[in-house]
Structures are given as C-alpha cells and as structure tokens.
N, C-alpha and C positions, 0 to 999 in steps of 0.2 A: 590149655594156655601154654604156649611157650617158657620156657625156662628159660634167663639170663645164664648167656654161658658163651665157649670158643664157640665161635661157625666154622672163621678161615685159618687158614695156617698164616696166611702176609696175601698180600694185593695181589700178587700171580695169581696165588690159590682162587680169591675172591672172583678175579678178570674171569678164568679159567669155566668157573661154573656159572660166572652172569653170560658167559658167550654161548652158554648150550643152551640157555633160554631164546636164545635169540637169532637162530638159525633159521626164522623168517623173513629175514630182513637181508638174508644176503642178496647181491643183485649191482650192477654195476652205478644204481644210482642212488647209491649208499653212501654215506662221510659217518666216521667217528670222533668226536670234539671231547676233549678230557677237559678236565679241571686240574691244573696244575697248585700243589704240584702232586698231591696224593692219586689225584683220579689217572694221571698218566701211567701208571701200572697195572691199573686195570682196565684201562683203555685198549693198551699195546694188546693185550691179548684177544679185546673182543674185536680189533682193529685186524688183526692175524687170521681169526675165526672166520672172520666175515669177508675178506679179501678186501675191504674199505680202507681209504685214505684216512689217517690219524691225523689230526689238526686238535690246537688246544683255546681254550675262552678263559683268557684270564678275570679269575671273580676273586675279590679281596673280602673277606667278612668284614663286617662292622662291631667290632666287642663294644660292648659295656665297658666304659671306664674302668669302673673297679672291679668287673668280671669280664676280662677279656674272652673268655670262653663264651661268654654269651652271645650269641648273635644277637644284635638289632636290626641288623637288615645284611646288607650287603650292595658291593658296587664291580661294575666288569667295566671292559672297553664298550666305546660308543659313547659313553659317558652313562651309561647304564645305571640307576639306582635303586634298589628296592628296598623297604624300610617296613619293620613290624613295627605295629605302632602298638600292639596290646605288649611288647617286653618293652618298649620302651618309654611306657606309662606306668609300668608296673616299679619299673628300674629307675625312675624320675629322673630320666635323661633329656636336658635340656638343648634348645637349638646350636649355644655354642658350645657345650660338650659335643655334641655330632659334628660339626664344623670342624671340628679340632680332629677327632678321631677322623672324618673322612679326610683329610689333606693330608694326613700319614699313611693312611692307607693308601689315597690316591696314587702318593709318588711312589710306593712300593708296588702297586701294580704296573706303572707305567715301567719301570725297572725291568719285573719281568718278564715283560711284555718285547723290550728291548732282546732282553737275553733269552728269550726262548725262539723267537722267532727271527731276528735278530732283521735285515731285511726284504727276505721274504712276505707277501702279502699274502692273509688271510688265503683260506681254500673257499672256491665259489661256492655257494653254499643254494645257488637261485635254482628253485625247482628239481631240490633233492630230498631224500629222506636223511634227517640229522638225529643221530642216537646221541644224544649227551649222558656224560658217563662220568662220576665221583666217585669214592670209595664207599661213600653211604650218604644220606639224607639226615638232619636232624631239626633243625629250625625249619629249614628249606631254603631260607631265603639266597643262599647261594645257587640251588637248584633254579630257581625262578627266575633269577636277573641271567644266566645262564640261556636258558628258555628263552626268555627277552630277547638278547641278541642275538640267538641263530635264526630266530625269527624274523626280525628286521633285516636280518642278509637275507632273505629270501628262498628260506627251509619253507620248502612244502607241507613236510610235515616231519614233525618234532617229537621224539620218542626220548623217555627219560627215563633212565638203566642204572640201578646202583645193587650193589651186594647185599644190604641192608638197610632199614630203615623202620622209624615207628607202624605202630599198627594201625594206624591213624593218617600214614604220610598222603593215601590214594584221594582223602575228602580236603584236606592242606593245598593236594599240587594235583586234584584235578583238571583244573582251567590251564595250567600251566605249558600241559605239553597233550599230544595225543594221545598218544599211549605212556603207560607207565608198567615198567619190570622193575621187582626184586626178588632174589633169591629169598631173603628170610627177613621174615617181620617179626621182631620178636617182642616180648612183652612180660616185665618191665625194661622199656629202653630210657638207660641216661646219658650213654656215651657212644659215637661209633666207635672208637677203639677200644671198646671193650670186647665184641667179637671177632676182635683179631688177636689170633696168638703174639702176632710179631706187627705191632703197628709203631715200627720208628721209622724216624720222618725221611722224606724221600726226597734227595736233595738234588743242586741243579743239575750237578751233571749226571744224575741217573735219569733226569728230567730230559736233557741234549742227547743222552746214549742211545734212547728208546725212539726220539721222534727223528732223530737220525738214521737208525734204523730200520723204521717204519716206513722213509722217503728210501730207503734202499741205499745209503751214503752210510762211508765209514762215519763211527763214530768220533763226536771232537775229541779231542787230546785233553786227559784228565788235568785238571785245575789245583795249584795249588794255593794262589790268591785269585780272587776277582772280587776288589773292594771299592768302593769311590776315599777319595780321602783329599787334603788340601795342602796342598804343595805352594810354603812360602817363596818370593821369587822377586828381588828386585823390590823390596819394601812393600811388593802385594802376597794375599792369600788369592790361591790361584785352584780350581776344582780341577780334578781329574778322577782319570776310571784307571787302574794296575791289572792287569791281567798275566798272571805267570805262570802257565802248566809247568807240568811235573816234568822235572830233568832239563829245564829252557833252556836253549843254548844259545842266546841274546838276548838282547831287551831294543824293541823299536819306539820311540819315541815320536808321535803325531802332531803336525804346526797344520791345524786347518788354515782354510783362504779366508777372506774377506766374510763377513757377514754368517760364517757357521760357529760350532762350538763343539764340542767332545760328545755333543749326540749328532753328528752328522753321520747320517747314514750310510753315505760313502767309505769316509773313514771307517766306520764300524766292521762294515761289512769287509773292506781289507784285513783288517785287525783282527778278522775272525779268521781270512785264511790263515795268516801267519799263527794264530795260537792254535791252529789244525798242525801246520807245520811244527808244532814244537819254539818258537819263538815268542818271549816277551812282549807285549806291548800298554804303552803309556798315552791315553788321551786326556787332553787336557785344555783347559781355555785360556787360549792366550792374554784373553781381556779379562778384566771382571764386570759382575755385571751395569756397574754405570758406567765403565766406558766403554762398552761395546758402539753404542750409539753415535758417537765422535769415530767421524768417519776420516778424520786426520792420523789418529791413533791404529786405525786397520790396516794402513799404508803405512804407519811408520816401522820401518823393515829393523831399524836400529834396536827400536821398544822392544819390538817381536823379537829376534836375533838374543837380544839381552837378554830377557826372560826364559827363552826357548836354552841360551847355554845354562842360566841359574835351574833352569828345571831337571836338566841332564845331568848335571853335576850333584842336585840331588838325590839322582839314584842310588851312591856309593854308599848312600845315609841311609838305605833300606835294605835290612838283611836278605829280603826276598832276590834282589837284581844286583847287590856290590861286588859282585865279581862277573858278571854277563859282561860281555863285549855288547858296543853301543855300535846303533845306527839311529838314523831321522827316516823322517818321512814327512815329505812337507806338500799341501795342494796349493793350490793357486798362488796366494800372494805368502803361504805357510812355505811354499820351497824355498823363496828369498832368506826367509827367516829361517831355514834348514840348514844352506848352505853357508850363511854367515854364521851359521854354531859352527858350523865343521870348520869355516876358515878359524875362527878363535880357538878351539879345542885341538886342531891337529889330529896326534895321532890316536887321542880319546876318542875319535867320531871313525868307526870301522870302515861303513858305508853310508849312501844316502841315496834316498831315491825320491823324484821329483813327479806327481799326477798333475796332469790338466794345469802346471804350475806356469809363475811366472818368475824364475831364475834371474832372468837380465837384471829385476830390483834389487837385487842382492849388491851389484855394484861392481864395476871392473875390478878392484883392488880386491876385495873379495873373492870374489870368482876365481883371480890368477894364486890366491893362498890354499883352495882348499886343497886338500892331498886322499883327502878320501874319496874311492871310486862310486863315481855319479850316474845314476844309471832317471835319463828325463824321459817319459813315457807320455806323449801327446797322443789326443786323438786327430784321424785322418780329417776330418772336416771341420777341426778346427785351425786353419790356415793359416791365420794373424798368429796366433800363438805357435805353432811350428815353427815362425822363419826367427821369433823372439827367442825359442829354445835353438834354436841352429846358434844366432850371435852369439848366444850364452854361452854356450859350447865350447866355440871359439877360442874363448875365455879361459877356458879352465885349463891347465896343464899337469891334470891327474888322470889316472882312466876314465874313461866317460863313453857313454854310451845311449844315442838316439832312438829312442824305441815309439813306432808311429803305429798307433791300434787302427786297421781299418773299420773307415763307417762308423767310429765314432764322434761325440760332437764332444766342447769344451767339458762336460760335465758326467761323461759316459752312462748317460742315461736309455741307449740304445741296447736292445737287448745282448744279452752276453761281453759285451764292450769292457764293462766294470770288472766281472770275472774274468778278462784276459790281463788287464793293467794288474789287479790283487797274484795273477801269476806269476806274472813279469818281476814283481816286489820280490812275492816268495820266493824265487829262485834266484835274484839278485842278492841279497840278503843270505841267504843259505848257502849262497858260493862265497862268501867275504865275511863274514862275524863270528862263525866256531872257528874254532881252532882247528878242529878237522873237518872240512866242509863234508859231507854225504854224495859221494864219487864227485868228479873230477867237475872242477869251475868250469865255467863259461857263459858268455855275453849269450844273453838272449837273442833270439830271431825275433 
C-alpha cells in the first residue's frame, strides 16, 4: 500500500513527470486543454513535452454549502453540468441550495472565461486527440464535465492526465475519457494538495504568463488591480471592470456604442492591448440595466457625456489611478459621449480616441471645445461613417487625426482589422498621456 506523503515539489514538478508518461501521444494532432486555474502549470509542461497547442476548459466546482470543499458536482462552458447525486444526498442538499450555489459559480466562470481567453475562440478541437490535464482528480466531477465538453467540440479521442489521484479514480472516470494517466495513486487519499510540497494557489496572471507563452506571445503585463466594482455617477450606480498593471502610465476610460456594455468584446479586446502596453483601463455601462432597453436613452449623447465625465472624475477617488493622466475611448454612439467629456473637462482628458464611432453626435459646439488630440479610426468600407467622421473633423480645432483601416466594415469584425484600430489606440495613447512618452510621438499611418 501506498503511503500518504510528498510526491511533487509544486505543479512544474507534477507537469514535468505526468509529460514522460505521455510521450505517446506526441504527433501533430495533439491539443492540450488545462483546467484553470491549478491545471495550467501542469499543463504548460506537458504542452512543451508534447510540442501540442495549450488551450484551457473553464470547470467551476460545485461545493457543498457548508463544505465548500466538497464537490457536488461541477459546471464548465457550453453550459456543461455534472452533479454527484450520492454527496449530495448524503449532504442533504436541496434544489435551491444548488440553484444558489450554481449562479455564483456560474458568473465566476463566465469571468474567467473572459479573462483567460479574453477574445480569442476556443482551439478546434474536431478530429483531434485532447489530453485534459488538472493537478489531480478527487471527486472527479470536474474531470468529467471537462471530458463532456472537449467532447462535444469534436475530440476524437479524450485522454485524461493528472499527477495524482485516488486508487479508485480508473472505475469513477472510466466512461469518461479513453484513456486515463496518473503518475501516483496513492492510498489513503483526502486531499490533492497534500502531495504537493508547495500547493499555493496559482493565480491569474501566472494563468495569462504561461498560455501566453505557450501561443509563443510576450507575456501580459503584470496586474495590479483587475476588479469589477460600482461606480456612482449622476444619481445612478453604474458597473464596471478597473484594470491597472504594475507601474501604469494612464488610465483609459471605455463609452461603448449603442446596444453593448463593458463585456463588449471589442472593447475588451482593445483594453487588453493597452494593459499589454502598460496602460490603465476602465470599462463600464453607461446604462443600468432598466434603461438599457429605452432606446432614447442610448442616443442621448448629453446622459452619456454626463455620466461618462462623473465616471472620470471618479478616478481621482481611487488610489489605484489618482494621479494617471486620463484619456477616453469611445465606439460608435460611445465617441459622442467621449468627446463631450473632453469638451467639459479640458485639459483633465490627455487624449481621446474614437473606433467605428459616430463624433458628429457630439454636437458642433462640442466638437469646436475639445482641446484634446483626437485620433478617429474608421473602417475602409464603412463609408457612411468616414464622410460623418471627415465633418466631425472639421469641427474640431485641436489635433486630430483621421485613421481609415483597410477592408474593414463598421464593427472590425474582418480578420486582423480589430488588432490594427487596438494599435492605432495604443500608440495614440502612448504618444500623449505619460509624461515621457516611450521615444518620440507621432500620428499614426
């Protein structure tokens, strides 16, 4: 019998010896999918060994009310659900106890899910071999609901890989996958982090460093907020997302367009270059959620405008950004609302830049106040909208600068399109809000 005791030194160590078991499976139609966010340490290495794409399957456990350590089941993307019903008969956990616990956990995976992947989609997974990888097995049921969805994306075949796990786990999660690998099964098991010398928790951005890595791209720029929190504003509580890596030399503030909200994807995905760059940013909903729906309110540039400078102003009220130099960032009907902050704030608003927007709403008077350099970035085939940013233009009698993406449409949903306007920002932005910009300014091509 096995003795309880160390196996690994920490998750390298664990990755390191579940990859030499697995040396049959190298082969170019291979994928490795972690479990974020413990399994992603040991993944990166069996992902390394194998010469395989690292990709992760967000699964959330489902605790026990009063033993959250307890799995009852677990949930991933797709809408995934798996549920032990012998712990949670034993645990006399009722339908709305689970209801309750799965809605927390939900919105905590969908979170992740955001911030790990961020807009990137999934890796193809149709008619490949998929090793899903944890740091160990205990209930299983995260192993399972795992299994579940690489399955339904259309894994050929499903191989399930952890460092450890009961002595038991192969009769638990036979059906579950094709094959199954562990290094050590040991017996008595109560805990995986008992055979890990060093099992502290492995957090986001050592989570972004490695599948950054993994895709062969510098790693993101280390974090030292990234919270959601609720930003009063104009006699509403208003939701946003704060993102501040370490040493930020700005803070960008986000006015989505008509009909989006602070998980627009677009947005997001900008927001991610600029905190690549070193740059703050603030997404936020300009509506709450009953007025979203009043499509008066989405056009009213004044509401937006108003709320958008009370949001900015309270930056200075959070020690993380009170001394960053500010810009905007405003899309469609959200530049209107950009550029009417920067006409009211002056020379508080650094710069501003305008996606896929529509500036002319802003309003002549408006437009001829702002003093901050305005850099509007339209796509090529969107036409109607070029000749409304050309008027706008017009208008302003600050620096400004017309930037037209080829073969893009209003929405830069054209490939690479998005990542040239997220460029255009970040160097707009980088030449105008530190104080010493990083070599010598200049207007984008």
């Amino acid at each position: 019998m096995h003795v309880t005791g160390i196996n690994f030194t920490d998750r390298t160590d664990a990755g390191r010896r579940l990859a030499a078991r697995l040396g049959h499976l190298r082969g170019p139609g291979t994928v490795v999918v972690a479990l974020p966010r413990g399994g992603v340490p040991v993944a990166a290495e069996v992902a390394a060994a194998l010469g395989a794409p690292l990709d992760i399957c967000v699964i959330r456990k489902l605790g026990v009310p009063y033993q959250p350590e307890l799995g009852m089941g677990a949930i991933g993307e797709d809408g995934v659900r798996v549920l032990n019903d012998q712990v949670m008969r034993v645990a006399g956990v009722g339908a709305g106890q689970l209801a309750e616990v799965e809605r927390a956990e939900r919105a905590e995976l969908e979170r992740r899910a955001r911030r790990y992947r961020g807009d990137r989609p999934p890796t193809d997974l149709r008619g490949r071999t998929v090793v899903v990888v944890d740091d160990g097995v205990a209930t299983g049921s995260t192993a399972r609901a795992a299994c579940r969805i690489v399955k339904a994306r259309g894994a050929a075949r499903v191989v399930l890989a952890v460092p450890v796990a009961p002595r038991d786990w192969t009769d638990r999660l036979s059906d579950a996958a094709d094959e199954l690998v562990c290094v050590s099964t040991p017996s008595p098991f109560f805990a995986i982090g008992e055979f890990y010398r060093d099992f502290s928790q492995t957090g986001d951005d050592e989570v972004l460093r490695l599948l950054a890595a993994a895709r062969g791209e510098h790693p993101h720029a280390p974090t030292e907020v990234d919270r959601e929190l609720t930003v009063p504003a104009a006699g509403v509580l208003l939701a946003g997302r704060l993102t501040v890596p370490v040493r930020a030399a700005g803070v960008v503030v986000f006015a989505h367009g008509s009909g989006s909200s602070r998980h627009s994807p677009r947005n997001r995905h900008v927001a991610a270059h600029l905190n690549r760059a070193g740059l703050a940013t603030l997404l936020f909903d300009l509506l709450t959620e009953a007025e979203e729906p009043d499509r008066r309110k989405v056009f009213d540039v004044d509401l937006l405008g108003t709320r958008l400078t009370a949001v900015a102003g309270r930056l200075a009220d959070q020690e993380e950004t009170r001394d960053l130099p500010l810009g905007l960032f405003g899309a469609s009907t959200g530049a209107a609302a950009a550029l009417w902050t920067a006409a009211r704030m002056g020379d508080g608003v650094r710069a501003v830049v305008s996606r896929g927007g529509r500036p002319d709403l802003a309003g002549p008077e408006r437009l001829a106040a702002v003093t901050a350099p305005t850099l509007l970035v339209v796509g090529g085939r969107d036409t109607a909208v070029i000749e409304l940013n050309r008027q706008a233009q017009s208008r302003l009698r600050c620096e400004s600068v017309l930037a037209v993406v080829p073969h893009a449409g209003h929405l830069f949903e054209e490939p690479g399109t998005l990542d040239q306007a997220a460029e255009l920002a970040r160097d707009w932005f980088l030449g105008r809000l530190p104080a010493d910009p990083p070599g010598p300014p200049g207007d984008p091509a």
